[in-house]
Legacy VTK file of the C-alpha trace (Angstrom):
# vtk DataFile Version 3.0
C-alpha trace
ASCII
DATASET POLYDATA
POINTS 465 float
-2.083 -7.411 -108.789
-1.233 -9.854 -106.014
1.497 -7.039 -104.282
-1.908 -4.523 -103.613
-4.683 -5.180 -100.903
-7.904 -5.459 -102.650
-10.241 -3.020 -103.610
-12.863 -3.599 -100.571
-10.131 -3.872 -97.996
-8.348 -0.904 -99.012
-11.845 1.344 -99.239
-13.626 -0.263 -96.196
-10.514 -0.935 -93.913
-11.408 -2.507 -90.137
-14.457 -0.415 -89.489
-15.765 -1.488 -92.640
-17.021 1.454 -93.659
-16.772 3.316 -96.857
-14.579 7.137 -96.365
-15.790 10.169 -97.626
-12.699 10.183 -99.959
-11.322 7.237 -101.494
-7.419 6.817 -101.689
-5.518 4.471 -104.120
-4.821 1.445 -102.479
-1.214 0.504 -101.135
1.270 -2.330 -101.375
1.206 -4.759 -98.331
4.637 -3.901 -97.210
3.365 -0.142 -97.012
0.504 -1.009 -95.463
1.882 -3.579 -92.779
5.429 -1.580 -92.244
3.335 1.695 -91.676
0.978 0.331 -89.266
3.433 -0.920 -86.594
6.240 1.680 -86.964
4.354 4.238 -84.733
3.195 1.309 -82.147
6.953 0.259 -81.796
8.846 3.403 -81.788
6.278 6.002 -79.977
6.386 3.796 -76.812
7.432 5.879 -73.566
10.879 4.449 -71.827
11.042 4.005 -68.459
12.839 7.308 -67.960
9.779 8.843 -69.576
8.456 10.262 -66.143
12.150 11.552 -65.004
12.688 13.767 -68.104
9.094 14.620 -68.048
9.825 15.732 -64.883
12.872 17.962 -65.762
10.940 19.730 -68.905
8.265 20.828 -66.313
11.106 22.086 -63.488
12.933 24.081 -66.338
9.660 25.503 -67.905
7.715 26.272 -65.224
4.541 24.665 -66.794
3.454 21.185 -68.525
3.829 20.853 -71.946
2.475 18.320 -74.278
4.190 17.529 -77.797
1.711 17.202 -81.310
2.399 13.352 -80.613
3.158 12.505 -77.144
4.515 8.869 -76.459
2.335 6.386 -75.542
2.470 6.667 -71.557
3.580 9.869 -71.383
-0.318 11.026 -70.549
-0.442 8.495 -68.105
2.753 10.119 -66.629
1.466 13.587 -66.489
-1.729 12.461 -64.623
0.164 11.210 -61.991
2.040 13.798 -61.442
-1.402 16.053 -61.207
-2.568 13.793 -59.008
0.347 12.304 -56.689
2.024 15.660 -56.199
5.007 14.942 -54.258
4.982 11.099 -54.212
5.740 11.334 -57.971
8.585 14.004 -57.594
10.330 11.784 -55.368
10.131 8.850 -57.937
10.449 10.273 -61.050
13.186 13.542 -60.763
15.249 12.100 -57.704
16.164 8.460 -59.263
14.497 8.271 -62.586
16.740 5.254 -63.252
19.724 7.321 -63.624
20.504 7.819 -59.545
23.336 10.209 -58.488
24.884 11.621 -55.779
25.830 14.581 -54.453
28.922 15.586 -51.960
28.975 18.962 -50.562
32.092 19.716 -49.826
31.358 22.826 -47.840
29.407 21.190 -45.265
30.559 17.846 -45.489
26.933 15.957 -46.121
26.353 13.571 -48.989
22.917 13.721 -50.166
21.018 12.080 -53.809
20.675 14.665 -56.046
17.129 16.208 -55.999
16.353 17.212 -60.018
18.438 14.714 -61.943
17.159 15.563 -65.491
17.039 19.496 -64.870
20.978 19.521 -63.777
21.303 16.677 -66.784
19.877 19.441 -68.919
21.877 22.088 -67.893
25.261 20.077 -68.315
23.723 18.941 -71.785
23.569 22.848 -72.583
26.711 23.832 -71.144
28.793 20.964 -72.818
27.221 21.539 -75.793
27.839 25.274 -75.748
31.728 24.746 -74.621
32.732 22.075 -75.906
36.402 21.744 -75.884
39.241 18.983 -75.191
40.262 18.169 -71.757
43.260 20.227 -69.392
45.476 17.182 -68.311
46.692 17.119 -64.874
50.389 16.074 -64.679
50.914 12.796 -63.585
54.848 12.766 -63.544
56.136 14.007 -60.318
59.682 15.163 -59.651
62.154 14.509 -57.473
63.039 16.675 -54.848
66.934 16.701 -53.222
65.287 16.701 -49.984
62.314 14.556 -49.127
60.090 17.488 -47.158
57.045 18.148 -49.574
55.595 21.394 -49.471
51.748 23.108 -49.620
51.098 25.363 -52.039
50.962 28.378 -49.627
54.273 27.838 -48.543
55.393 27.258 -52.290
54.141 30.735 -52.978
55.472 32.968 -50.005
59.339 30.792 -49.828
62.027 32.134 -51.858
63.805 28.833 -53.503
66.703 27.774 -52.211
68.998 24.794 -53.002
67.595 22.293 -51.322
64.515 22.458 -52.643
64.657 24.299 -56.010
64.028 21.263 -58.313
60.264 20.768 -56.450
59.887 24.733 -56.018
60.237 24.935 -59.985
58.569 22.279 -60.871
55.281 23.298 -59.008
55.515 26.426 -61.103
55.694 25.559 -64.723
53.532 26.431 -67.489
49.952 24.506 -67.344
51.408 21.916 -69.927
54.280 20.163 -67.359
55.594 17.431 -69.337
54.813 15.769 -72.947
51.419 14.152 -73.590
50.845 11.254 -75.758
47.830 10.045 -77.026
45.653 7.918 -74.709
46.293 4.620 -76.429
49.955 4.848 -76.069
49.996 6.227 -72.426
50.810 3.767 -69.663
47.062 2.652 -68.393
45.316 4.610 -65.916
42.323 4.822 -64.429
41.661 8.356 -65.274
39.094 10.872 -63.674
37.637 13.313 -65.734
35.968 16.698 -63.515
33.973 19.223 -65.176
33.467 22.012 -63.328
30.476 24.279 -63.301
30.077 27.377 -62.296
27.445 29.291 -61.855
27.348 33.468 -62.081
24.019 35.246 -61.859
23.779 38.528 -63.608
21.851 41.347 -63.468
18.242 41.301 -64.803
16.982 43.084 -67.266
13.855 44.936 -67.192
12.730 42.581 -70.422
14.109 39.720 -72.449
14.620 39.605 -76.192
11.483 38.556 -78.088
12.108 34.780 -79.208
10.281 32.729 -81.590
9.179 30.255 -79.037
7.230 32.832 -77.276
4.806 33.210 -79.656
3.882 29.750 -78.834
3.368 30.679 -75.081
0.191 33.666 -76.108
-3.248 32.777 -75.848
-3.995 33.482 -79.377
-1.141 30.687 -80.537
-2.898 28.235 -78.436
-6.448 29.062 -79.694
-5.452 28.912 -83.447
-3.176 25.929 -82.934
-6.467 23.902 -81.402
-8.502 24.522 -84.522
-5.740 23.773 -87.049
-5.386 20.285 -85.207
-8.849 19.680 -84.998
-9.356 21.108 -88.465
-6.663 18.606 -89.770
-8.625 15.501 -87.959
-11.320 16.425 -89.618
-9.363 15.834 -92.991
-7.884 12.642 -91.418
-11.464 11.419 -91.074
-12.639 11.807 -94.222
-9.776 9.728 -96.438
-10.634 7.094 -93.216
-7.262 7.560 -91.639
-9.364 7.060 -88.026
-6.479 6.310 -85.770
-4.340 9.298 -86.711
-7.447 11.481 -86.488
-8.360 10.812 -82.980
-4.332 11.086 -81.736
-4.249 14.434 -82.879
-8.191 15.182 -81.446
-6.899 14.026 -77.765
-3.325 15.559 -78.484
-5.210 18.820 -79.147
-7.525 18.813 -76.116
-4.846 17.743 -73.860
-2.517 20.467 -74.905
-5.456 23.359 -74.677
-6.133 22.152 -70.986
-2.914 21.837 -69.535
-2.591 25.151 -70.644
-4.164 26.622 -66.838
-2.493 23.566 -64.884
-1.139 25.548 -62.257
2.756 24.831 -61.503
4.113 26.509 -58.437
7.761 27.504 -57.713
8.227 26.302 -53.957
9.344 28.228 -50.931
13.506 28.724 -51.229
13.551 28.601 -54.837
16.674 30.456 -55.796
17.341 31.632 -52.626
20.663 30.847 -50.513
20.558 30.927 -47.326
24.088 30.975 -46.385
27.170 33.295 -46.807
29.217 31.003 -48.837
29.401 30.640 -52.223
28.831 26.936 -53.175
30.732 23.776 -54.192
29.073 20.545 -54.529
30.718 17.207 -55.969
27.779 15.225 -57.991
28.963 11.594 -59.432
26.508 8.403 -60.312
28.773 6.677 -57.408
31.638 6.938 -55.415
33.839 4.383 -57.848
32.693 6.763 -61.238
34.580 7.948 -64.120
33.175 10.814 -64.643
32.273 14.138 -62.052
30.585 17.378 -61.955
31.720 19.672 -59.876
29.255 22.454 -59.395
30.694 25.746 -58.029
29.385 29.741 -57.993
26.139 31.061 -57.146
25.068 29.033 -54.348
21.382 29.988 -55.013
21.063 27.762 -57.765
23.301 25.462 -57.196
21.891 24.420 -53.953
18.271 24.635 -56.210
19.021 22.073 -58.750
21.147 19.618 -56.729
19.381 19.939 -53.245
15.620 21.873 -53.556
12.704 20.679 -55.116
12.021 22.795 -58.107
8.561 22.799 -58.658
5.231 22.421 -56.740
1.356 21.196 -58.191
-0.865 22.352 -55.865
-3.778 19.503 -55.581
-6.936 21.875 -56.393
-9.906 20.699 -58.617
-8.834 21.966 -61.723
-5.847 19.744 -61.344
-7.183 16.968 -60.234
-10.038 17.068 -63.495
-6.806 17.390 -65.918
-5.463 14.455 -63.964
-8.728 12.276 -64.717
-8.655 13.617 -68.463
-4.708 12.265 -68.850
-5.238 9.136 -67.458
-8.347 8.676 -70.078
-6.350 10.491 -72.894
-3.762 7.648 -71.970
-6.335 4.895 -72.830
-7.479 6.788 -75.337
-4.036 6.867 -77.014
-3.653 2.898 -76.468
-6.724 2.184 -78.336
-5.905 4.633 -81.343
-2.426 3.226 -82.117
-3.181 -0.551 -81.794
-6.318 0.395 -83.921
-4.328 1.679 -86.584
-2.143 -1.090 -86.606
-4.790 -3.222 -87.306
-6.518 -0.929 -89.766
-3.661 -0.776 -91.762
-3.670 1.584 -95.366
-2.997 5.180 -95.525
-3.959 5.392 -91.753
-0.938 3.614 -90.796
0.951 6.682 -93.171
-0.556 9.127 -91.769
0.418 8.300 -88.463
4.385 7.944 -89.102
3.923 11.038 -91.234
2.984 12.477 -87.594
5.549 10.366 -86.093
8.064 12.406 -88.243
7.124 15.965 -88.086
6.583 15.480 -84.284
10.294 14.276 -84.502
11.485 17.119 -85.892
9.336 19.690 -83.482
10.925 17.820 -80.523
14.350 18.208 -81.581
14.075 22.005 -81.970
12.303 22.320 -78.852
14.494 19.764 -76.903
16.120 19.987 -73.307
19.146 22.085 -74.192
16.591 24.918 -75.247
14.586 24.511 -71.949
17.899 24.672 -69.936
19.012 27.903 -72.254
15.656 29.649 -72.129
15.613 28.569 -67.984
19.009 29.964 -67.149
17.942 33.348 -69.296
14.754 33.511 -67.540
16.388 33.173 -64.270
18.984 35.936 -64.754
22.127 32.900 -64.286
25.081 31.979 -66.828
26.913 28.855 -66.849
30.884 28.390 -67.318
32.330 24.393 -68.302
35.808 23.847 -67.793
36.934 20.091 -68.018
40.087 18.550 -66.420
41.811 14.948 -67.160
43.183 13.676 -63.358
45.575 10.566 -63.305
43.401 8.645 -60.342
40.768 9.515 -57.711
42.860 10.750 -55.183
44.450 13.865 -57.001
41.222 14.697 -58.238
39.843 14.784 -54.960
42.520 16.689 -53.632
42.573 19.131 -55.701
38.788 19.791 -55.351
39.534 20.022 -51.505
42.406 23.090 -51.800
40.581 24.493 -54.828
37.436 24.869 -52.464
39.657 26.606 -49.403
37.347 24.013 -47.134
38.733 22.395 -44.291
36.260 20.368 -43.261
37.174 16.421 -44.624
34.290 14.484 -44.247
32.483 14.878 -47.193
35.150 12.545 -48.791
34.490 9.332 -46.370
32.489 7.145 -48.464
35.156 7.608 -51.410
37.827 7.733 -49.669
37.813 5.289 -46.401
39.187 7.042 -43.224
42.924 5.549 -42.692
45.910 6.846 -41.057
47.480 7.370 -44.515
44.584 9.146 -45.826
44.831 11.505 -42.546
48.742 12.281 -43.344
47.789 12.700 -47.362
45.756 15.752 -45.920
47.387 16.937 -43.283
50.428 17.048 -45.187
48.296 18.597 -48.174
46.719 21.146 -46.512
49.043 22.207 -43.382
52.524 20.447 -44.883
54.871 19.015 -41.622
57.048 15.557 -41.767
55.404 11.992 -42.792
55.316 9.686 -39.488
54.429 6.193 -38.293
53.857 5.270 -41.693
55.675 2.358 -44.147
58.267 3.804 -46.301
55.386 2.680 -49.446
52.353 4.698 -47.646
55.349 7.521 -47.117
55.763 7.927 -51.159
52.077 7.313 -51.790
51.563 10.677 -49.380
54.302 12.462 -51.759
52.884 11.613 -54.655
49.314 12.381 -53.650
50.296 15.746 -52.367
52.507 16.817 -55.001
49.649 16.035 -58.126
46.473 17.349 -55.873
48.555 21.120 -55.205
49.056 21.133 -58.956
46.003 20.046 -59.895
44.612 22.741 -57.896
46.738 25.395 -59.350
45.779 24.328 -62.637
42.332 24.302 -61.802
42.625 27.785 -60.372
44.735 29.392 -63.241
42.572 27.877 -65.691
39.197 29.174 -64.023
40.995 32.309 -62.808
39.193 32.141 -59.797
40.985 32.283 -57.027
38.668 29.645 -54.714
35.179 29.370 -54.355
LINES 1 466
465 0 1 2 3 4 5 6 7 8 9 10 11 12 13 14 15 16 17 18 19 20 21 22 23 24 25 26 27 28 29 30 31 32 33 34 35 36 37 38 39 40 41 42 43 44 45 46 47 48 49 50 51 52 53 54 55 56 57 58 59 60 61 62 63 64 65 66 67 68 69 70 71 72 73 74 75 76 77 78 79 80 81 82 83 84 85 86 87 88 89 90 91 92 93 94 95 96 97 98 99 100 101 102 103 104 105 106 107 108 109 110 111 112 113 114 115 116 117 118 119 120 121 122 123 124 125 126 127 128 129 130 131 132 133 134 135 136 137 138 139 140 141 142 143 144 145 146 147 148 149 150 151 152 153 154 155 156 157 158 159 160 161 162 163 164 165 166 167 168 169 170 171 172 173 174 175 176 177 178 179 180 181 182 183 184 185 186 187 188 189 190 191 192 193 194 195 196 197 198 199 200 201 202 203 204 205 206 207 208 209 210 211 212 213 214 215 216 217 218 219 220 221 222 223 224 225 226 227 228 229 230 231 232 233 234 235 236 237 238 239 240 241 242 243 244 245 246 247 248 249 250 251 252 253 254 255 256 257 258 259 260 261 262 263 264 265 266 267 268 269 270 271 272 273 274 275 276 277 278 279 280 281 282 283 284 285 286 287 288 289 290 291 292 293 294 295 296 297 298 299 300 301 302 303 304 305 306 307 308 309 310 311 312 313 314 315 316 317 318 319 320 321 322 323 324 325 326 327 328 329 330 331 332 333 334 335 336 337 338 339 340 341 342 343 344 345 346 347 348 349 350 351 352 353 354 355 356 357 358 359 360 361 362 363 364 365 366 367 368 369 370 371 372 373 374 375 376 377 378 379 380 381 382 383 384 385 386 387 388 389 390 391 392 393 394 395 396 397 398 399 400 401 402 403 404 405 406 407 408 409 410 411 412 413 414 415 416 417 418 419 420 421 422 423 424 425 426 427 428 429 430 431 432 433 434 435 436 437 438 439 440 441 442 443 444 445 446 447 448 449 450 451 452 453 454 455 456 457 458 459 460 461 462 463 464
């Protein structure tokens, strides 16, 4: 039959040599389609290394899957054996760079463990997931032209004058009618979550979990001979590739089992009096921001500390030359299979598959779960819809109680109407020395960032940071 590879190529295959147990041979499209799948779609990304990087900050340890991507071993042994150097490539940028503002202190910094606080806002989204609070973005009009700050708002009686602003400012959190987004007048809205952070008491244990059986001794012992007992099978129906992937997946997981991690110096630990409130974005023109608030401790850990520490000692650096030979290792196994073709080529996407399925059970959103248990911390999301940048901002500066302005500079340029947006914001007073169009822009700016703040505040119910 022309559609099946012939007898001798589907019994000897590219070693030419005869297995132990002979299986029937396959169609060509089988064969072929088999052989490349795992060479094509097992290949490590370039953000490989950064959420590499993030599994080991949330777990403490490094962990290697049944079927690691190809590169991923390579990865590891550079971070055994560059320490630091690595860190500041792989967690800080990791080809997803962002940026954190610190609106406390007023410094702008990148942010230090990108796919660790990606993690945790995966978690926390997915945990909380829930439509957006929109800010107004209709503001009233006041009989007299004197805007006020929301401190005077709450300790002066309204009187005449003023009683169409004094009300408005105190509606219910849903000011005016919403429409859906397509048939809203174009914005360019903002969307804030905001994060905060709580720690709670620890408990003298934690509740037994599945997932720490996997962490004993005796799991990693018996898991080592199943593996190698399987390869052994592999061998003798001639599926060669497959069988040395899971060998070297096998002895790379037993040794990395004694890689020492270290938690550095600071971890978890605040060092000032002030709870914390930190601004993270991928830029200063984004869509999208993460406001981080709570528990300074670890806040200040995931956006500003370095998380994790590999000490350069021999056992290390031995793991390190294993990896980077494991890598090779890995290289010649897959493209061998692909050549091989037959039930090898199987065999392997069979692994492809159930390694699939282990990583999306054990994926990020569990580390960043089983982290923030471990830790003794809970996490809080609360997402707001803002009309423009400038609202948003606002709002972040009276919801944080701060009065230091700096922070905001590189997103919003220092200008004299920018200086009587805030000072009219935060202290109130009369507009002066600007146009009569910078004069309405202050109004306008002042009036949504106060409400957005009370909003913010009624829907955290937490009265400032």
């Amino acid at each position: 039959m022309a559609i099946f590879l012939s007898g001798t190529e589907a019994r000897l295959g590219a070693l030419n040599i005869a297995p132990a147990v002979l299986l029937p041979p396959l169609p060509n499209i089988v064969s072929e389609w088999s052989s490349i799948v795992p060479l094509i779609c097992h290949l490590a990304s370039v953000r490989d290394d950064y959420k590499t990087t993030g599994d080991v900050a949330l777990l403490g340890r490094v962990s290697i899957g049944l079927f690691p991507k190809l590169g991923t071993l390579a990865g590891l042994s550079r971070l055994l054996s560059q320490g630091p150097d690595y860190l500041d490539q792989a967690s800080t940028r990791g080809g997803s760079s962002r940026t954190v503002w610190d609106v406390q202190w007023g410094s702008v910094f990148p942010l230090a463990n990108g796919a660790a606080s990606a993690a945790i806002v995966e978690y926390a989204r997915h945990r909380h997931a829930q439509k957006h609070t929109r800010i107004p973005e209709a503001v009233p009009s006041p009989k007299d032209n004197k805007p006020r700050t929301v401190q005077e708002k709450s300790t002066t009686s309204s009187s005449s004058s003023d009683g169409d602003y004094q009300k408005s400012a105190h509606k219910p959190l849903v000011t005016e009618k919403w429409r859906p987004l397509s048939e809203r007048q174009f914005r360019r809205y903002q969307t804030l979550y905001v994060l905060r952070f709580k720690r709670e008491r620890k408990t003298t244990g934690r509740n037994f979990k599945f997932e720490d059986i996997g962490q004993t001794t005796t799991f990693h012992v018996f898991s080592f001979i199943v593996l190698i007992s399987i390869a052994v099978a592999l061998s003798f129906v001639g599926s060669y590739g497959t069988a040395v992937v899971i060998i070297m997946s096998a002895i790379s997981r037993i040794t990395t089992q004694r890689v020492s991690v270290l938690r550095p110096t600071g971890y978890l630990q605040n060092n000032e009096s002030h709870d914390a409130c930190m601004l993270v974005a991928p830029h200063q023109n984004a869509n999208v921001w993460y406001l981080y608030v709570g528990d300074r401790s670890i806040v200040d850990t995931l956006l500003n500390k370095p998380m994790l520490a590999v000490p350069q000692n021999q056992y290390n650096w031995l793991v390190a030359k294993w990896l980077a030979f494991a890598h090779l290792l890995h290289i010649a196994a897959m493209t061998f299979t692909a050549g091989q073709r037959g039930w090898d080529g199987v065999c392997m996407v069979a692994l492809l598959a159930i390694d699939r399925v282990l990583r999306w059970h054990f994926c990020t959103k569990t580390y960043a779960r089983d982290w923030l248990e471990r830790e003794g911390y809970t996490v809080d999301i609360e997402s707001f819809e803002f009309s423009g940048r400038a609202p948003m901002i606002g709002a972040i500066q009276l919801y944080s109680g701060s009065k230091v302005t700096r922070w905001m500079d590189d997103i919003f340029v220092p200008h004299p109407r920018r200086d009587a947006w805030l000072e009219n914001m935060i202290n109130g007073g009369e507009i002066k020395g600007l146009p009569s169009h910078d004069v309405e822009w202050v109004r306008r700016a002042t009036y949504l960032s106060q409400t957005g703040a009370r909003i913010m505040k009624e829907k955290l119910n937490w009265q400032g940071v």
